[in-house]
Residue frames relative to the residue before (quaternion, step in Angstrom):
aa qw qx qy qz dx dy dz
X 1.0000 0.0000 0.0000 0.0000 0.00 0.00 0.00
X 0.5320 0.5771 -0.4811 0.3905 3.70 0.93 -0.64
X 0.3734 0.8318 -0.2626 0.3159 3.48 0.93 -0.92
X 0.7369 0.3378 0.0686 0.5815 3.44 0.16 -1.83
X 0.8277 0.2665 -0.3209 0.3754 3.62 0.53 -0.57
X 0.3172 0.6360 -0.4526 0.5386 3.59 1.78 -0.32
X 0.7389 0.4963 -0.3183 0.3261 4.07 0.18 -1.19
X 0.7728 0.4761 -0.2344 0.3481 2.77 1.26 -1.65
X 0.5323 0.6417 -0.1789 0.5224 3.65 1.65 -0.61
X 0.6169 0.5583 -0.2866 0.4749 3.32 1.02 -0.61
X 0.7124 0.5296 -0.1071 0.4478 3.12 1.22 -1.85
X 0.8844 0.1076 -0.2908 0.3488 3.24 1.31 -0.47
X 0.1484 0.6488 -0.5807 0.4688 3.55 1.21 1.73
X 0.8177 0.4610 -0.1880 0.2890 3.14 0.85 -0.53
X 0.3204 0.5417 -0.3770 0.6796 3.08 2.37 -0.68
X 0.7038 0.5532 -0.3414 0.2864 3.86 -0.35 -0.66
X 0.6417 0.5311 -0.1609 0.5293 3.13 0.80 -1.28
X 0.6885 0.4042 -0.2834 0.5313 3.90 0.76 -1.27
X 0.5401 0.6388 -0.3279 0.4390 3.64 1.11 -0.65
X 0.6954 0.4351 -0.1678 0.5467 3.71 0.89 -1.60
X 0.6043 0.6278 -0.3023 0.3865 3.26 1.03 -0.69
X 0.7917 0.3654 -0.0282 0.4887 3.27 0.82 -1.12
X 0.4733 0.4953 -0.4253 0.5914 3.49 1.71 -0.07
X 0.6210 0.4490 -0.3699 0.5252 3.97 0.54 -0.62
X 0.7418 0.4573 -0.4187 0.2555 3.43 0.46 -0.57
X 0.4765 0.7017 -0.2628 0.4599 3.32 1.95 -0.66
X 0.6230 0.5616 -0.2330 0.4921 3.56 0.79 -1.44
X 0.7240 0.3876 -0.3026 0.4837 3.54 0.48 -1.03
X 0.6072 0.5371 -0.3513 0.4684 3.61 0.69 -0.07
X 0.7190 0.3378 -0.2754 0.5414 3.36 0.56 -1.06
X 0.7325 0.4509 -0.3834 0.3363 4.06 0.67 -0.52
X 0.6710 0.3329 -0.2442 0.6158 3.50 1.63 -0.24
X 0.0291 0.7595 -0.6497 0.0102 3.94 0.50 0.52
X 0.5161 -0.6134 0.5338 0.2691 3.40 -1.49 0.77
X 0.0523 -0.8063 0.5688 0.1535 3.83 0.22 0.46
X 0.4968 -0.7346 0.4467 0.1187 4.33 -1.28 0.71
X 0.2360 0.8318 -0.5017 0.0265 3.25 0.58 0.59
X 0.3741 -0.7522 0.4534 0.2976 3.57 -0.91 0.82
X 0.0484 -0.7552 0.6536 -0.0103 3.61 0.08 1.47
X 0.3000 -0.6866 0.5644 0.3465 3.88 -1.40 0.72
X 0.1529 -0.6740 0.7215 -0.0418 3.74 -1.61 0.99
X 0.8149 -0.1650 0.0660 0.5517 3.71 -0.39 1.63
X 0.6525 -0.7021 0.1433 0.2464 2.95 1.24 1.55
X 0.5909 0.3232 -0.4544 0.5830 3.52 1.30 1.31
X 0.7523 -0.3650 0.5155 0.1873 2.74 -2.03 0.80
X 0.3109 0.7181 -0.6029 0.1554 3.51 -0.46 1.47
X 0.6480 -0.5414 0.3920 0.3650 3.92 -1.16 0.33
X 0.2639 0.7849 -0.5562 0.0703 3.35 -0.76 0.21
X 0.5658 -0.6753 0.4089 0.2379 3.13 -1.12 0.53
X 0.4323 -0.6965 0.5448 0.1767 3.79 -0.80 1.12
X 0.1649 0.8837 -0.4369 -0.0314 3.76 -0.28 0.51
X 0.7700 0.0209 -0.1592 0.6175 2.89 1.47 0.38
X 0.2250 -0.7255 0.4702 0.4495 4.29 -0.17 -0.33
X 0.7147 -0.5060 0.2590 0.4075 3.57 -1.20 0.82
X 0.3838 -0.5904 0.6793 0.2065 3.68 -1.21 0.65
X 0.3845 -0.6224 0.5605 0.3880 3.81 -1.31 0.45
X 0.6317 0.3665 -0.4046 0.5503 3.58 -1.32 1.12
X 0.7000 0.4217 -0.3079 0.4872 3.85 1.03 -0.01
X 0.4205 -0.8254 0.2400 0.2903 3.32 -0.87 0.42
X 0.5731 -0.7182 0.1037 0.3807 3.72 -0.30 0.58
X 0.5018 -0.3626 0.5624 0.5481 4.06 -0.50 0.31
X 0.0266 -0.6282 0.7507 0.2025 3.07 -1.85 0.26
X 0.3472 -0.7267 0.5915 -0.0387 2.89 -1.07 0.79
X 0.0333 -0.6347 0.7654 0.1011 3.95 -2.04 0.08
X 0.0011 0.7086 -0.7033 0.0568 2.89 -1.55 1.09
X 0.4852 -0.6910 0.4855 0.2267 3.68 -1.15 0.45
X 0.4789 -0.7341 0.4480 0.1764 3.60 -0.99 0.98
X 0.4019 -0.5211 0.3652 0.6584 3.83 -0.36 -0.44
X 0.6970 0.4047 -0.4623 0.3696 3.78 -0.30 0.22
X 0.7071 -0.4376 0.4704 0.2952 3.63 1.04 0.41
X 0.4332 0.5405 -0.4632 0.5528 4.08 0.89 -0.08
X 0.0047 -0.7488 0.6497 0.1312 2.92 -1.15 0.67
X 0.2175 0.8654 -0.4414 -0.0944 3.83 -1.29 0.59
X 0.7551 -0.5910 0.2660 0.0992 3.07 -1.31 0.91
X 0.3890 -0.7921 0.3920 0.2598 3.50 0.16 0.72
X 0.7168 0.3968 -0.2933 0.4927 3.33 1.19 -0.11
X 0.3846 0.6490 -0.4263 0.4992 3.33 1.04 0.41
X 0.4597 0.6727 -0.2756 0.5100 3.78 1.25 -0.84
X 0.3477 0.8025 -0.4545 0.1689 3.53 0.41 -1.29
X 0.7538 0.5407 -0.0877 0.3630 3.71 -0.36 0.08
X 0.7632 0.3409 -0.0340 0.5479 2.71 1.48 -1.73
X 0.3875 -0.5826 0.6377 0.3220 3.38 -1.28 0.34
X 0.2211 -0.8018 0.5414 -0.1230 3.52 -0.71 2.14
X 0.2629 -0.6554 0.7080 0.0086 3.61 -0.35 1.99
X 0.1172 0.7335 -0.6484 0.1669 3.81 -0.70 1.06
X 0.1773 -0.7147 0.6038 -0.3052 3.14 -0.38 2.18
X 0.1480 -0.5792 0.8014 0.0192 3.65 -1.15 2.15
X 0.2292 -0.5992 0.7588 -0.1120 3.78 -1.89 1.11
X 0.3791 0.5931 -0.7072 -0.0657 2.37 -1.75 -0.57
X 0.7593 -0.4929 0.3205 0.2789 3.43 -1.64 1.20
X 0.6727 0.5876 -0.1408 0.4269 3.64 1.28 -1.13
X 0.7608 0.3824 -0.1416 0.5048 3.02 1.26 -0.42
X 0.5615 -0.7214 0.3155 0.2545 3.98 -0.65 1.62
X 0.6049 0.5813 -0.2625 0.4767 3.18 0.90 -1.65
X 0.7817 0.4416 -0.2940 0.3279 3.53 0.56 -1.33
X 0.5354 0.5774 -0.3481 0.5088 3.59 1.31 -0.68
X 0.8010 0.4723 -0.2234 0.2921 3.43 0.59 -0.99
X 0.4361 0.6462 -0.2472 0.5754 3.44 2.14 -0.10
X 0.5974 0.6315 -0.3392 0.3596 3.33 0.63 -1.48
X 0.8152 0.2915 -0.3232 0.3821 3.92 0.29 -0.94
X 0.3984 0.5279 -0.4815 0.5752 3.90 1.57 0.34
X 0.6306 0.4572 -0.4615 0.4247 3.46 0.07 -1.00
X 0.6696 0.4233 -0.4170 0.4456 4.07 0.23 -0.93
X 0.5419 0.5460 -0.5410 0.3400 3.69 0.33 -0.95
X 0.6955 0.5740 -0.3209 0.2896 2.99 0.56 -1.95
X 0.7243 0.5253 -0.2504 0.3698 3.16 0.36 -1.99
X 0.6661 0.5172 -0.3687 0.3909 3.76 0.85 -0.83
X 0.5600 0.6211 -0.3663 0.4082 3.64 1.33 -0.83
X 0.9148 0.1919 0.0557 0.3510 3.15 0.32 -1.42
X 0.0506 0.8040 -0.4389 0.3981 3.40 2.16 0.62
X 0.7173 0.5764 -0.1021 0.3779 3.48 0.43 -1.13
X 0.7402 0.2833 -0.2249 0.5669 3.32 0.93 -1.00
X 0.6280 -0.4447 0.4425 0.4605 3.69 -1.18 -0.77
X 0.5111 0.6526 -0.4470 0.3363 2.86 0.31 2.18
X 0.2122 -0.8873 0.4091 0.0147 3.21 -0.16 1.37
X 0.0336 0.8182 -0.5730 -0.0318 3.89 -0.86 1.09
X 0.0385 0.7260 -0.6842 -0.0569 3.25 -1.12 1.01
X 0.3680 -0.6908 0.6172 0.0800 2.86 -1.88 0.45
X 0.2307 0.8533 -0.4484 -0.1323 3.14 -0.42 1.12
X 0.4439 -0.7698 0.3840 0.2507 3.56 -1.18 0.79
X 0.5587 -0.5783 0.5322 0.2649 3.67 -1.38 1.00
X 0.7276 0.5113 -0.4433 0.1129 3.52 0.70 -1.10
X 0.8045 -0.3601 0.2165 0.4198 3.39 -1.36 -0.21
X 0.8070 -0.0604 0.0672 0.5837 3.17 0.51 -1.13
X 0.5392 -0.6695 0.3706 0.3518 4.00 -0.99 -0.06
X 0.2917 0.6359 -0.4871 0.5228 3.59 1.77 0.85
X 0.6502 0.4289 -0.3657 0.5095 3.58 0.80 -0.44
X 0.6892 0.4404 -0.2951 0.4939 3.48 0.72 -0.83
X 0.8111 0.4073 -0.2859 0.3075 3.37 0.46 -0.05
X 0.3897 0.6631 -0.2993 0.5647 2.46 1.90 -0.05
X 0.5779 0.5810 -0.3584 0.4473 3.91 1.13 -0.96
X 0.6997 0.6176 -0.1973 0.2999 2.76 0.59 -2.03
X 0.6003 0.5800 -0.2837 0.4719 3.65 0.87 -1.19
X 0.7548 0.3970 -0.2735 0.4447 2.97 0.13 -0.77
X 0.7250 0.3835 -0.4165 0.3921 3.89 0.59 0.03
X 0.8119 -0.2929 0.2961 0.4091 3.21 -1.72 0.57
X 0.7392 -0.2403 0.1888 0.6002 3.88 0.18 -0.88
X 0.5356 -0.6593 0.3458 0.3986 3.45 -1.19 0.36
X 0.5862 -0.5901 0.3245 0.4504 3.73 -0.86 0.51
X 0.4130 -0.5779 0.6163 0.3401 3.84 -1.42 0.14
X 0.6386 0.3174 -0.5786 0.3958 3.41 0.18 0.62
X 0.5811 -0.4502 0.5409 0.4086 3.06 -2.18 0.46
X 0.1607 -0.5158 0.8412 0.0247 3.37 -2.00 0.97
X 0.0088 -0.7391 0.6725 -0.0382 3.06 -1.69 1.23
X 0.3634 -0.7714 0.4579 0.2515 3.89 -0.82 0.50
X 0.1706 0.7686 -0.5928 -0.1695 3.12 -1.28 0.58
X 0.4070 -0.8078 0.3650 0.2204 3.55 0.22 1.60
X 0.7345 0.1728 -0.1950 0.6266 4.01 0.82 -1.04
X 0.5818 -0.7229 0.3405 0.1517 3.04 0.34 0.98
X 0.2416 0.8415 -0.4530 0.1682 3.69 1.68 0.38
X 0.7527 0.4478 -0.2686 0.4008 3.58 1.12 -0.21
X 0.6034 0.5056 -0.2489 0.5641 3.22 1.44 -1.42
X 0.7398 0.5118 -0.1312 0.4166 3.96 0.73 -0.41
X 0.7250 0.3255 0.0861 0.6009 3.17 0.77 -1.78
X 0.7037 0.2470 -0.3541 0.5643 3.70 0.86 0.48
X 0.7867 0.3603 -0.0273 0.5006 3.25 0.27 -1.77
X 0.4864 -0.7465 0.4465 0.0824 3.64 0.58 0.15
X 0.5346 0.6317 -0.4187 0.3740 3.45 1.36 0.11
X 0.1969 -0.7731 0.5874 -0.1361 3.41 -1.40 1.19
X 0.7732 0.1069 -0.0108 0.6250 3.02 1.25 -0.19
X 0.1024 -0.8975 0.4191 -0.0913 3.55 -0.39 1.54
X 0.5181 -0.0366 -0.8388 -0.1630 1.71 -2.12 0.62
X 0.0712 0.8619 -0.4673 -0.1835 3.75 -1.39 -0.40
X 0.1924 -0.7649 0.6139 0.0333 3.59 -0.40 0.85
X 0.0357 -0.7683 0.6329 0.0886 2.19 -1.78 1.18
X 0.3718 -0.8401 0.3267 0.2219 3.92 -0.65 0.48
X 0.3709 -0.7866 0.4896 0.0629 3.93 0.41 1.43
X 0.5478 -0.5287 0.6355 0.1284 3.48 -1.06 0.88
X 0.6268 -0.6006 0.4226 0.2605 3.60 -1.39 0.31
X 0.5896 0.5694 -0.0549 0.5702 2.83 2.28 -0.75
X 0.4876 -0.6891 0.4071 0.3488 3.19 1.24 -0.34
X 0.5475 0.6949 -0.3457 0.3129 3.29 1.06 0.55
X 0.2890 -0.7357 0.4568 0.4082 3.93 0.24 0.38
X 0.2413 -0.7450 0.6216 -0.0176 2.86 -1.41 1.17
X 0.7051 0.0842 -0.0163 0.7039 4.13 1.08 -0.50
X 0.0662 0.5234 -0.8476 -0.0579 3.48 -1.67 0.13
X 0.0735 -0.7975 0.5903 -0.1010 2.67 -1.50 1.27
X 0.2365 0.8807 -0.4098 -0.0226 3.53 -0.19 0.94
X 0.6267 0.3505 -0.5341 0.4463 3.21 -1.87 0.30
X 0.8611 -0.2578 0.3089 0.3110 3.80 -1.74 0.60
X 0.0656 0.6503 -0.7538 0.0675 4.52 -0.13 0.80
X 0.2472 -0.4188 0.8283 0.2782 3.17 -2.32 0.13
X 0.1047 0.7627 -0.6382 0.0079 3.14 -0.94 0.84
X 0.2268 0.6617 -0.4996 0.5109 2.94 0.98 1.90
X 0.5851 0.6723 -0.3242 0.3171 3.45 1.64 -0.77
X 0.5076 -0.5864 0.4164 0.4745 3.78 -0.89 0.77
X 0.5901 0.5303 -0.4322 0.4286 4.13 0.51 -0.11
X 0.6193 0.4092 -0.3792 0.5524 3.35 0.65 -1.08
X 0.7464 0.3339 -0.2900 0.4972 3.63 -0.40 -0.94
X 0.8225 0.2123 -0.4359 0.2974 3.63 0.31 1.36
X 0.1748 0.7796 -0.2915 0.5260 2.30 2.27 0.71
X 0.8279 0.3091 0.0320 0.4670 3.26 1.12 -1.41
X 0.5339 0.6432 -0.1999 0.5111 2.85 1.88 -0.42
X 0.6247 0.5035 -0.1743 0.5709 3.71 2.08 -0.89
X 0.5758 0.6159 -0.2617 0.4697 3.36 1.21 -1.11
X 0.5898 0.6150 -0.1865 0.4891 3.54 0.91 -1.29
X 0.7333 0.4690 -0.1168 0.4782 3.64 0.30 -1.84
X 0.6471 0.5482 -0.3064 0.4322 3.46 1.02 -0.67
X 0.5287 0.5500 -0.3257 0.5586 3.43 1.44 -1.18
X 0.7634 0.3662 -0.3703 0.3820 3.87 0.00 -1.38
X 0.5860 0.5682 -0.5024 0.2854 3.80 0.55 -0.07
């Protein structure tokens, strides 16, 4: 009899094991999910998998998003410029409270080969416009939307806002910044003022 029960014990260490085996395999799926972001490749809009958000010194996803009129543009088209790239969103204090530094900024250096966009998290661009009304005039940077967030998430990794990030003429990340900046301050604005100068050499 020892026989049969040695087998039957064996047989189930082994049901167990294939059991544990396959419960890990689940877990790793659900803790690394493949997430869609719509990133542009030979200038269309294709799926792809986010695996990690850029590091500074790496180069950026490029990407297309749509303005409020429906234009749609391409972050590599920018090229050239030194590219202040700001996630928002209407819902969020810190971010409202940046927004009138961001214009200073944008008005300073508009002029040179510098490019700022803003892009919002919110749902839809009734909400933004709804913001938008309600200030003094509308801002001179570009604001773009990304409603399911497949970019502001699913590329860039951001979860908590605001955050900016600051791209090389080349497309390379040069700063991530997060959580609310005056970047009205006399540091910041030679911060940018060095970054720039570096390009004109």
């Amino acid at each position: 009899m020892k026989k049969p029960l040695n087998l039957f014990v064996r047989f189930g260490v082994l049901s167990l094991y294939l059991l544990s085996v396959g419960i890990s395999a689940c877990k790793k799926q659900e803790t690394h999910p493949s997430v869609p972001a719509f990133v542009a490749e030979d200038g269309e809009l294709k799926n792809k998998d986010a695996s990690s958000p850029p590091k500074v010194g790496q180069k950026v996803p490029d990407f297309i998003l749509e303005d409020r009129t429906g234009k749609k543009y391409q972050l590599s088209s920018f090229r050239g410029n030194l590219v202040f790239l700001n996630f928002w969103a209407t819902w969020c204090p810190p971010c409202v409270e940046e927004l009138p530094a961001m214009e200073v900024l944008n008005q300073r250096f508009k002029a040179k080969k510098f490019m700022m966009i803003a892009v919002s998290a919110d749902e839809s661009w009734e909400r933004v416009d709804t913001f938008m009304s309600e200030l003094n005039r509308p801002p001179s940077f570009l604001v773009l939307l990304d409603p399911e967030k497949q970019l502001t998430t699913g590329v860039f990794g951001t979860t908590k806002f605001p955050e900016t990030y600051v791209i090389s003429p080349e497309g390379i990340l040069l700063k991530k910044y997060e959580g609310s900046y005056n970047w009205n301050d006399p540091a910041r604005l030679k911060e940018f003022e060095a970054l720039l100068s570096k390009k004109d050499k």
